[in-house]
Structures are given as C-alpha cells and as structure tokens.
N, C-alpha and C positions, 0 to 999 in steps of 0.2 A: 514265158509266153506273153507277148505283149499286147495292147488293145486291138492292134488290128485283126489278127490271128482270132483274140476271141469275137471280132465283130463280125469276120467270116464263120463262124461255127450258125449263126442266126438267120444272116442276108448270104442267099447262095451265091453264084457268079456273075448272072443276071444282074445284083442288086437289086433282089426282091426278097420279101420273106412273109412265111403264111407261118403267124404266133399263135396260138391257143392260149386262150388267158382259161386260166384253174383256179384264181386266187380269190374265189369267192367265200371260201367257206368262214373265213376271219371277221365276216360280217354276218353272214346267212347259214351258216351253220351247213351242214349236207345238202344240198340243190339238190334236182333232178336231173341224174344226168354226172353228178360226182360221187355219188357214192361211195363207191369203189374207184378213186384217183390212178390207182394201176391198171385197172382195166381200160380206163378212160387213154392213158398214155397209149396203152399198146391199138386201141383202138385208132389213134389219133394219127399213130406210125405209119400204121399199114394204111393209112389214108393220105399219109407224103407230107403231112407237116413238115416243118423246119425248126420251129423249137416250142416250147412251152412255159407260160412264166405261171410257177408254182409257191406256194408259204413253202417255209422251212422245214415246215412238219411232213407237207407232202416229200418232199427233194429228199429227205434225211431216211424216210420209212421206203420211196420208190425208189432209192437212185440207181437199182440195177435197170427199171424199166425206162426211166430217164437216159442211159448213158452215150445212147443213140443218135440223140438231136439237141440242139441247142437249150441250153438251162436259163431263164431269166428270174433271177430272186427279186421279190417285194423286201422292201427296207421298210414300207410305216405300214401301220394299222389305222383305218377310217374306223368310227362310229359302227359298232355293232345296229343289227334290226330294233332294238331296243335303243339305240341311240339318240342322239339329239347333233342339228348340226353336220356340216358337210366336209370338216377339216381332218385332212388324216395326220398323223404326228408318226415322226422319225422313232425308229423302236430297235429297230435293227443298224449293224453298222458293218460296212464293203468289208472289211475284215476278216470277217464271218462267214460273208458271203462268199467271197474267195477260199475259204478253209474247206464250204460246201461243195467248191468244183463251181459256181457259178460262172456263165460266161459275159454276163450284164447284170446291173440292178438295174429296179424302176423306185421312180418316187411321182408319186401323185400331187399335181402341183395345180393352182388355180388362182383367176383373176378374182376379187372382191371383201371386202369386210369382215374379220374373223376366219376369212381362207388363206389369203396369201401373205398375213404376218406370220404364220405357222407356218407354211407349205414352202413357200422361198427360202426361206435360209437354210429349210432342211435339203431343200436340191442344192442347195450353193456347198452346204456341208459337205453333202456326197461327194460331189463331183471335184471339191477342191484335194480331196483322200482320192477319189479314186485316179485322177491325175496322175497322180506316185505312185501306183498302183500297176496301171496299165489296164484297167475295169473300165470295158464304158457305161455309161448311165445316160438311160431311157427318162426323159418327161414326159409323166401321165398328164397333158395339160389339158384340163377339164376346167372351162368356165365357170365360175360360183362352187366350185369343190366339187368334193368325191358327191356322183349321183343327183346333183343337181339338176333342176327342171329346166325342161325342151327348150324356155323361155330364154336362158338362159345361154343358149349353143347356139347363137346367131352368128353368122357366116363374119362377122364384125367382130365378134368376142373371139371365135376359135383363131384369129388370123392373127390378132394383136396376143392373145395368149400365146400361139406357137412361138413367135417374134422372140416374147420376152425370156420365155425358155431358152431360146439360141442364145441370147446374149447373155444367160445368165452361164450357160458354157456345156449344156448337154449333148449327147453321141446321138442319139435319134431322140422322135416323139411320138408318142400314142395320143392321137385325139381323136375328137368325132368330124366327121363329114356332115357337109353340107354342099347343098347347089352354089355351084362357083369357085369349088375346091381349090383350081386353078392361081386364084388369089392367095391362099395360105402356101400354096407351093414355092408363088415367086416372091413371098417375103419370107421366106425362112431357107437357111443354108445347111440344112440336113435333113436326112431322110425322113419323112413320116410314114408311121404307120396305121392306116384307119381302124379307131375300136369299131365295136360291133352292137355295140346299145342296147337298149331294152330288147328282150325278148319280142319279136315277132311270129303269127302264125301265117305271114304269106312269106312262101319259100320264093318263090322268082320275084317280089316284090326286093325282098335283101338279096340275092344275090344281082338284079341290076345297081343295087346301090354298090354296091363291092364293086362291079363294073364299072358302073360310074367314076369310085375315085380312083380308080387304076386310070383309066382313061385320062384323068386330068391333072396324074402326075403323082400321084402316091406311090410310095414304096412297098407296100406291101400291108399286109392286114392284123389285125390284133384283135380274134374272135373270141367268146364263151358262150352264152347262153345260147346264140343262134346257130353255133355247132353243135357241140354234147347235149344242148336242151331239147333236140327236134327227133329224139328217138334214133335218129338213123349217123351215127358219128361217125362212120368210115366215109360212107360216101359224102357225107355233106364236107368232110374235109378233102375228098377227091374231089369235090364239084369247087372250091377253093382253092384250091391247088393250080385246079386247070386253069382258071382266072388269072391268080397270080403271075404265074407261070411259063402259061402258054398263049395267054391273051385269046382264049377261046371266048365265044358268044354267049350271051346269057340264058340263049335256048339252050346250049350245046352243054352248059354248066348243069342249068336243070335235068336234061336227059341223064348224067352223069348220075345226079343226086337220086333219080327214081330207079335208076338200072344198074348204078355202079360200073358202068362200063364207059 
C-alpha cells in the first residue's frame, strides 16, 4: 500500500477530512468526554467522521472499533499536567506505527527557543523513514510548542510555521486558525487541517470558526475537546461533518448539533 492509498483512507474524494484528535490523555490523563475511547470512536462513527488520531495504547486495546475510519498515530509525547515547558520529544518510531495498521503519523512541531531544536529534527526524522516507507506525516505546527499561549498564534507565526513545515517535507498540517487564514493557505503547498483549540462553551461561536476556515481554504478539521468535550458527540460531529463536507451554513450546522437531523 503506498502513501497515497493511505492518504485517501483520511481525506475523502472531496479532498476534505473531519479528524477527531483523542490523544489527550498522554498529558491529561482521562478528559471528560474519553473515558471510555471505544465508546467515544463508535460515537464518533456514527457521527461521519473520517479518521481519528489516537496513542498507541488507545489503537492497540480499540482497533476493532477503529477499523472503520482512518487511524492517525502520534510519534512524541509533550509534557504531562505536571510538566514543565512546551517541547514534545520523539518517543515512538513509523515503524511501529505501520505494524499498528497506522494510515499517517503526527509529530508536533513549533517555532521558538527550546521548541524547535527538539521538534524539527524529530519531523525531519519522521518523515525522512517515512519516505521509504510510503507513511505520510502530519505537522502538528503550533507556534511556541505543544499548548502554548493565544499570544503566541498570531496569524504571522501560524503562516511562517506552516511554511517551514512544507519545506521541511511533510504530507499535511494540523495548525490553529486565525482571521486571514487565507494567507497560510497561499504560502504553504499542502493540505491543512484546522485544530480546534481550547475548549469553548459557545457552540455557534466554534462552529462559525470551523466555517470560517473552510471558507478560506482549509482542508478539513482536526477536533477534540470541542467535539467529545460538549456532552453531545454524535451530532456535534454530524454538525462537522456537514461543514466539512457539504459546505452547509453555520445555522444549518447548529440546527444539526441540537436536533441531530
């Protein structure tokens, strides 16, 4: 099977894809909303997702409820709650991943001091194996590291981050949005996918942002807390879906998310 095949299991035909990030718990121990990771998948399904990037531990214990939708495995581990510091470090290796049925890694990668002497070489690591491999590889490219502040996701950082990601030779990118998306679109020459950020509790407030960066040329989404965190995971990932997908209205999305229809 070679990269392309698995890059189709993720982005459907469209060239869109609605990701479910689940890989919190390497940090944050149980969320609200993961508890139970196999319920959360089969939850996630029947809501039209397109793949889900899980730890190993999840992939290995769920992969019958996995087997459905596109697999994206994490390669490093950031800084536990207890931690210090925004640098995540290579831990895992494509390898592995592939042994798991993985159809992409991700590597969390960032602009600044103490972040990107550690986080570059480990994307340049990846992606120079996964070459030979036929694996693509996802940059998580997050300005000042893993969970770094607001301050720090300026429409200026996120555009020159994606950039160096492309040059540095990645398959897609998971980054944050901001107003003017547009700009990170026309400097970088592969698909991105918007994360989903801090938890919020206005629901039409995030999904006009999701509208938002569909609109101005993203590929598709790369959500957690603001999916499985909001009690209702079916439909908030039908109300995602239909954005993605069908380019429905961000009333038409909300209606989705309270009625499931």
């Amino acid at each position: 099977m070679n990269k392309e095949r698995r890059f189709n299991h993720i982005f459907k035909a469209d060239g869109k894809a609605l990701i479910v990030a689940m890989d919190h718990g390497t940090y944050n121990g149980a969320s609200a909303g993961l508890e139970n990771p196999g319920e959360t998948i089969e939850q996630i399904i029947e809501g039209g997702a397109d793949a889900a990037l899980v730890n190993f531990g999840v992939a290995r214990r769920f992969a019958k409820e996995l087997s459905s939708i596109g697999y994206i495995a994490r390669l490093d581990l950031p800084p536990t709650y207890m931690g210090q510091g925004h640098d995540s470090r290579l831990v895992f290796n494509a390898e592995y991943a592939m042994k798991m049925g993985a159809d992409a890694v991700m590597v969390n990668v960032g602009q600044g001091i103490g972040v990107e002497e550690i986080t570059y070489p480990s994307l340049a690591k990846a992606i120079s194996f996964c070459d030979s491999i036929g694996l693509p590889v996802c940059a998580e490219s997050v300005p000042g590291g893993f969970d770094a502040g607001k301050e720090f996701k300026t429409l200026d950082n996120i555009a020159r981050g994606a950039r160096i990601a492309c040059e540095i030779g990645c398959d897609f990118i998971k980054t944050a949005y901001a107003p003017g998306f547009e700009r990170v679109v026309k400097e970088t020459f592969v698909p991105l996918v918007v994360l989903g950020g801090s938890k919020t509790n206005d629901e039409k407030e995030f999904l006009a942002s999701i509208k938002a960066a569909m609109e101005q040329g993203a590929s598709g989404v790369a959500i957690g807390r603001n999916l499985w965190g909001v009690g209702n995971t079916v439909n908030m990932t039908r109300a995602l879906a239909a954005i993605v997908h069908r380019n429905v209205s961000v009333e038409e999305a909300y209606e989705i998310l309270k009625s499931g229809k």
